[in-house]
GUTI-287373 format. One record per residue (C-alpha): x negated, y, z; chain. Coordinates in steps of 0.02 Angstrom, whole numbers, padded with zeros to 5 digits. Layout:
<recs>
REC     east    north       up   chain
REC        X        Y        Z       A
...
</recs>
This chain:
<recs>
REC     east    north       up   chain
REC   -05436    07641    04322       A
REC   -05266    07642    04373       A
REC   -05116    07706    04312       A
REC   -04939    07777    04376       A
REC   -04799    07656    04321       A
REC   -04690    07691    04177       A
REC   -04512    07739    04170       A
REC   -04471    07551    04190       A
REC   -04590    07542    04347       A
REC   -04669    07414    04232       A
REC   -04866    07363    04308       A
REC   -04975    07437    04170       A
REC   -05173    07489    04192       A
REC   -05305    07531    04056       A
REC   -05435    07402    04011       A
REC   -05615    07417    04035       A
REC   -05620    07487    03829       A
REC   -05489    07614    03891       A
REC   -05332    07526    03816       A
REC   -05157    07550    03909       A
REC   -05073    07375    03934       A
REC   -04917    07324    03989       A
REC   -04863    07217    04107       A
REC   -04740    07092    04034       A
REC   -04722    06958    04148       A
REC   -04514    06982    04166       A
REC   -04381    06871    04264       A
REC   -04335    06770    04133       A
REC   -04178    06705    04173       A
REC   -04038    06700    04049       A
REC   -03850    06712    04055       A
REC   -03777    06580    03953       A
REC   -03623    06500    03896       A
REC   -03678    06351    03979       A
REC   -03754    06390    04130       A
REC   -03892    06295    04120       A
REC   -04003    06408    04192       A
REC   -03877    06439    04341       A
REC   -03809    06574    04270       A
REC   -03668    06558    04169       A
REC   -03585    06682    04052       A
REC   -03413    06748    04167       A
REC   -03331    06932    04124       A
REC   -03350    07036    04294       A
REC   -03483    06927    04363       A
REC   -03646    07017    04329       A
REC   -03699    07199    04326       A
REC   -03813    07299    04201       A
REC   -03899    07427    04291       A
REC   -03988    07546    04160       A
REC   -04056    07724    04171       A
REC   -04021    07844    04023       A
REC   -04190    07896    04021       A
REC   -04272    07710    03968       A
REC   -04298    07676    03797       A
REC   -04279    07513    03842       A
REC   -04131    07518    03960       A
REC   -04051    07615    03829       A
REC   -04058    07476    03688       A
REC   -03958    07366    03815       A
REC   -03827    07524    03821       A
REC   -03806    07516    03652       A
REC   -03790    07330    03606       A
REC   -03650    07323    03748       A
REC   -03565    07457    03719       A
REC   -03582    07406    03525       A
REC   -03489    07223    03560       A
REC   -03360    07315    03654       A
REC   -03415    07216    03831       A
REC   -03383    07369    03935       A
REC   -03249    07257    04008       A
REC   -03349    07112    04027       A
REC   -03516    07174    04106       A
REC   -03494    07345    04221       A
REC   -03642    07468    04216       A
REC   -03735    07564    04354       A
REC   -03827    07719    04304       A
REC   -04003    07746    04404       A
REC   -04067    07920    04401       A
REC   -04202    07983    04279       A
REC   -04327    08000    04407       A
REC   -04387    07879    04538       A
REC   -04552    07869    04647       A
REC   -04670    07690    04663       A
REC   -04515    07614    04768       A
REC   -04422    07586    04616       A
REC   -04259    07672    04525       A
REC   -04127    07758    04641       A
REC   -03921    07778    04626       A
REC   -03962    07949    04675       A
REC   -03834    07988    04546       A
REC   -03682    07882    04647       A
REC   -03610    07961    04801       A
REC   -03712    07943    04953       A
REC   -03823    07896    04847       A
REC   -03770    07720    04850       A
REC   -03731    07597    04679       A
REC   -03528    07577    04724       A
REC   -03526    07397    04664       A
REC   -03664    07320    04716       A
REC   -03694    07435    04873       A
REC   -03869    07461    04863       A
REC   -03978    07636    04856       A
REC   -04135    07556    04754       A
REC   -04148    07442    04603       A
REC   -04291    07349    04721       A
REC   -04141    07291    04836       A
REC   -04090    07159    04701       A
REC   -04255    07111    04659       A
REC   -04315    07092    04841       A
REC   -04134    06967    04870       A
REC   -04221    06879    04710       A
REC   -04373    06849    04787       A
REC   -04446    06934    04948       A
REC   -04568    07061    04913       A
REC   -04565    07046    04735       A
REC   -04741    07088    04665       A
REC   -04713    07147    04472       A
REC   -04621    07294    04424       A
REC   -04449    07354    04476       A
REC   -04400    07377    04282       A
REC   -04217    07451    04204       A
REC   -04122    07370    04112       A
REC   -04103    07230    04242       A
REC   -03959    07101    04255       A
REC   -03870    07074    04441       A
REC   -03794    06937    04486       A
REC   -03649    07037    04602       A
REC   -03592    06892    04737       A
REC   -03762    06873    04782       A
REC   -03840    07044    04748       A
REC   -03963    06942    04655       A
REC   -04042    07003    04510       A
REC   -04030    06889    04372       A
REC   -04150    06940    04217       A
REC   -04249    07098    04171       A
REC   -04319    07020    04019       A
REC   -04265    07186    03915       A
REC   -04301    07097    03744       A
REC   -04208    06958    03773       A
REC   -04048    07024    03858       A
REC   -03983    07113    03691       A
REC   -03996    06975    03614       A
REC   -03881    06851    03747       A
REC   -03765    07009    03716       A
REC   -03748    06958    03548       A
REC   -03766    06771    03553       A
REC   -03705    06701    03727       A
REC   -03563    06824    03765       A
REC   -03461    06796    03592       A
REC   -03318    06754    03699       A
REC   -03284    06940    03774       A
REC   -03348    07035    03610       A
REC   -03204    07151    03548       A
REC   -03110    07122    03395       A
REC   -03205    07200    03265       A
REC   -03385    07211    03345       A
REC   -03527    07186    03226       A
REC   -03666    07058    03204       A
REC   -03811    07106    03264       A
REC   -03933    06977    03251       A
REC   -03860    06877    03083       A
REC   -03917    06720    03061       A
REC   -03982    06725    02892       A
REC   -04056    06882    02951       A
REC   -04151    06827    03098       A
REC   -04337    06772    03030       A
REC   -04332    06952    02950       A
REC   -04267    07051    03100       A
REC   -04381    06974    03216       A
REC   -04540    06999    03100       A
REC   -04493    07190    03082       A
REC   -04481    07191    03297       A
REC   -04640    07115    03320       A
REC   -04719    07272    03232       A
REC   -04613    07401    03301       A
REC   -04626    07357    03462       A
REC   -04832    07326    03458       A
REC   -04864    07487    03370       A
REC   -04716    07622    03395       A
REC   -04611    07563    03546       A
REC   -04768    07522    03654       A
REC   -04875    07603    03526       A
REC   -04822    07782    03576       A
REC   -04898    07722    03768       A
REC   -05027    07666    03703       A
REC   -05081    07838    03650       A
REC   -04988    07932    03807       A
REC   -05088    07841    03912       A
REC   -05255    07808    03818       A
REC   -05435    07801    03942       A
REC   -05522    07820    03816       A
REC   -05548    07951    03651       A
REC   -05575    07788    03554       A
REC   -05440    07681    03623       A
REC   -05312    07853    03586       A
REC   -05376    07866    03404       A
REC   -05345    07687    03382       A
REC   -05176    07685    03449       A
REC   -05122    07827    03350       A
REC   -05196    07780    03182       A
REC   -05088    07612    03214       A
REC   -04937    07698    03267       A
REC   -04924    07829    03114       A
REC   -05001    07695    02965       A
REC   -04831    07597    03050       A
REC   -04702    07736    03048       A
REC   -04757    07758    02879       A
REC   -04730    07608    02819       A
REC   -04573    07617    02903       A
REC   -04527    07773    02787       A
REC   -04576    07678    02654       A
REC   -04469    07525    02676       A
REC   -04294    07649    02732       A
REC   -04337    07765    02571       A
REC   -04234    07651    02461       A
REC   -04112    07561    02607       A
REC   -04016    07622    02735       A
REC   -04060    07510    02874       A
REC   -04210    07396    02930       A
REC   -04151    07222    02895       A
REC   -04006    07193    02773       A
REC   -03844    07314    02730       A
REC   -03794    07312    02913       A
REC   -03856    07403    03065       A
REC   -03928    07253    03181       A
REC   -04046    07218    03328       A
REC   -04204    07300    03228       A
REC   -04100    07458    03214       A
REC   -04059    07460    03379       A
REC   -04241    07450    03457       A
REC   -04349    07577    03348       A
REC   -04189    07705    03374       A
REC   -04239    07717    03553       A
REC   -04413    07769    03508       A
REC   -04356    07900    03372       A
REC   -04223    07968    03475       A
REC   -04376    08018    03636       A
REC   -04507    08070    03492       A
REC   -04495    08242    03452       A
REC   -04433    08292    03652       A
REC   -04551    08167    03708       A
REC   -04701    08063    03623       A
REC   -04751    08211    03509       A
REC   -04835    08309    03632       A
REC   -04817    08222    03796       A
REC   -04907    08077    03724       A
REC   -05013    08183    03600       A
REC   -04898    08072    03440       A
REC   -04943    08248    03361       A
REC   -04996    08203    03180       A
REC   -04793    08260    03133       A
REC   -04657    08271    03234       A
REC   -04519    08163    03185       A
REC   -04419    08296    03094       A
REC   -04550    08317    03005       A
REC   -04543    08161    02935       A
REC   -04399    08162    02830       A
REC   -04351    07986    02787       A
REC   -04361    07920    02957       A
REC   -04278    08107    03026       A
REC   -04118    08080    02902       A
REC   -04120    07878    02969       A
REC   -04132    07944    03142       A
REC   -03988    08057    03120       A
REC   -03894    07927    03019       A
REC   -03903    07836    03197       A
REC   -03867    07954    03297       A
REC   -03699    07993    03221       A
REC   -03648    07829    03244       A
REC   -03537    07773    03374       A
REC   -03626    07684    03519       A
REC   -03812    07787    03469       A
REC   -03817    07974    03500       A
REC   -03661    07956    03619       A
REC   -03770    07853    03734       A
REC   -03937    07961    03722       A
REC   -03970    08090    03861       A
REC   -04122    08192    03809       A
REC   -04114    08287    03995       A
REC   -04125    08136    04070       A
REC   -04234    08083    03953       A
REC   -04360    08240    03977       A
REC   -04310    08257    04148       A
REC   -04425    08063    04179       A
REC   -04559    08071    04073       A
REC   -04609    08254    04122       A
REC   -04561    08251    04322       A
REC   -04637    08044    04327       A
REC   -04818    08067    04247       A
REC   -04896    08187    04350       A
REC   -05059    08081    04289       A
REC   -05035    08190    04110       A
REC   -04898    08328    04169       A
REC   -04962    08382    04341       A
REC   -04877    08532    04365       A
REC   -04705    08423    04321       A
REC   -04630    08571    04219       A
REC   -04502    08511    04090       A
REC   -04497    08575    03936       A
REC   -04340    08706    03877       A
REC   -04369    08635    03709       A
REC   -04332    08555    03562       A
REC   -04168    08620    03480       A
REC   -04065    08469    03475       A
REC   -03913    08557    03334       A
REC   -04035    08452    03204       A
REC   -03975    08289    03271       A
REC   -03789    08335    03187       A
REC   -03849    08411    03024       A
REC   -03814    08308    02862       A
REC   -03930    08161    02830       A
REC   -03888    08080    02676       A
REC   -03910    07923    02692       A
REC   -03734    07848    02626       A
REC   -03812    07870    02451       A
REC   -03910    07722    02492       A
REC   -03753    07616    02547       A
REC   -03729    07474    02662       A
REC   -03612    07462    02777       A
REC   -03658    07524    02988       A
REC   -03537    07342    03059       A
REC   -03523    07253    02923       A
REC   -03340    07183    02915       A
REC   -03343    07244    03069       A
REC   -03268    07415    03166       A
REC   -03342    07562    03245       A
REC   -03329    07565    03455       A
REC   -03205    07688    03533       A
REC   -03256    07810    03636       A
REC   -03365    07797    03791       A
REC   -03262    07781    03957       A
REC   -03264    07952    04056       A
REC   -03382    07864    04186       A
REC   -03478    07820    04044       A
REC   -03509    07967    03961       A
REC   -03662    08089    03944       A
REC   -03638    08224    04031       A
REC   -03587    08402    03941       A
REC   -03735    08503    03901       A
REC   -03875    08345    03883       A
REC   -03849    08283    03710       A
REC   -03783    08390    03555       A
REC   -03634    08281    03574       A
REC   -03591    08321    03730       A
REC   -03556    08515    03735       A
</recs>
């Protein structure tokens, strides 16, 4: 049985037991300091392109926008919906991505490698001389943010992936991703009754452990927001407008939940989180894309999003969001959401 592509256009298909799977062969390419892959780190050489509506596009979003390399990496916006071509600049005039000159995502992959097979996936690196795109290894992009572009990082950005931290932050991704990032697909696009109940028993037993561990600390890993923050935000921030009922994640909603709600919010208020989450765009994809599960492609009015900016709480608890570090400044105006699609933007 197959199955429509996801918002990344990743190839995914459920097993013969009825599991959803993803497709995770990537480009794997990295941008380094020292180019040994071909590809060496150079401020206004490469291009993120992103969609707002990705939950993985919109990790990359925030780690860059977190180390302040706005300056060093320019970012093209794809629209929230696309069709089996790939993702479209239907938001650029003409319809047309103004730096690298290109209407589809697929463009850059195709000057990769001619009639590229796998899926056209956001976020995706481009290599702008060549139109070339470099990486769409999602997982491993944010952390080359952190690591390989040190150089460009603005005075004052935070640490992300510590060190001292990394064993820790990595172990806590491996779960979240398995069972909440993925494991809300898992469930959205079940075969089977059995492989659904599966998935969702996983995904709830791990947002409540989850609850447990942020009861008594305000982020995942350490005192500091970092790269484990970062990627189960994502997830949170599409769960009640989302995974709750478009995936059937309906055992509670996530403001229901009120540890994870208040750490969600706690996020959200921070510079470089809610001001990069667009929950039309957001809605807009999931609802208009899967006309497997939404045929009719109506989008919900729904949920109130004033919640988002209530008081959460979580100081209390302590730590410190960067560290030694500094907040961002605000978003460029060709980088911000747009009024009326996040509670921030009104």
């Amino acid at each position: 049985m197959a199955l429509m592509a996801t918002e990344s256009q990743q190839g995914v298909y459920v097993n013969p037991t009825g599991e959803f799977s993803r497709d995770q062969r990537y480009i794997t390419t990295r941008i380094t300091r020292d180019g040994r892959e071909g590809w060496p780190v150079e401020a206004g050489r490469y291009r993120l392109i992103v969609s707002r509506a990705c939950p993985w596009a919109n990790r990359a979003i925030i780690v860059r926008r977190l180390l302040g390399l706005e300056d060093a990496i320019s970012m093209g916006i794809a629209g929230p919906t696309h069709d089996e071509r790939s993702w479209t600049f239907d938001l650029d005039p003409g319809g047309v991505d103004p730096v690298l000159g290109i209407p589809r995502l697929q463009d850059a992959f195709f000057k990769r490698e001619p009639g590229y097979p796998r899926g056209i996936t956001v976020p995706a690196l481009v290599d702008v001389p060549s139109g070339q795109v470099v990486t769409n290894d999602f997982a491993q992009i944010t952390l080359d943010l952190s690591l390989e572009w040190t150089e460009f990082h603005r005075e004052g950005a935070p640490e992300l992936y510590p060190e001292p931290l990394r064993a820790e932050i990595d172990t806590v991704n491996k779960r979240v991703f398995t069972e909440v990032n993925n494991g809300v697909y898992r469930c959205g696009f079940a075969g089977t009754q059995a492989a659904y109940e599966s998935a969702y028993g996983r995904l709830f037993d791990t947002l409540d452990w989850l609850s447990a561990r942020l009861e008594t600390q305000r982020y995942l890993v350490g005192d500091t927001i970092t790269e484990a923050d970062v990627r189960l935000f994502t997830t949170l921030a599409r769960f009640d407008a989302v995974y709750h009922g478009h995936f059937k994640c309906n055992r509670s909603k996530l403001s229901e939940m009120p540890v994870l709600w208040s750490y969600a919010r706690d996020l959200f208020q921070t510079p470089g989180f809610g001001d990069t989450t667009d929950f039309v765009h957001i809605k807009s994809h999931y609802y208009e894309v899967h006309r497997d599960i939404n045929p009719t492609g109506i989008v919900p009015a729904g949920p109130e999003l004033s919640g988002w900016l209530s008081e959460h709480g979580r100081e209390s608890l302590g730590g410190r969001p960067f560290g030694d570090g500094t907040p961002p400044g605000a978003p460029s105006t060709a980088e911000t959401v747009p009024v009326g699609h996040s509670p921030l933007s009104v």
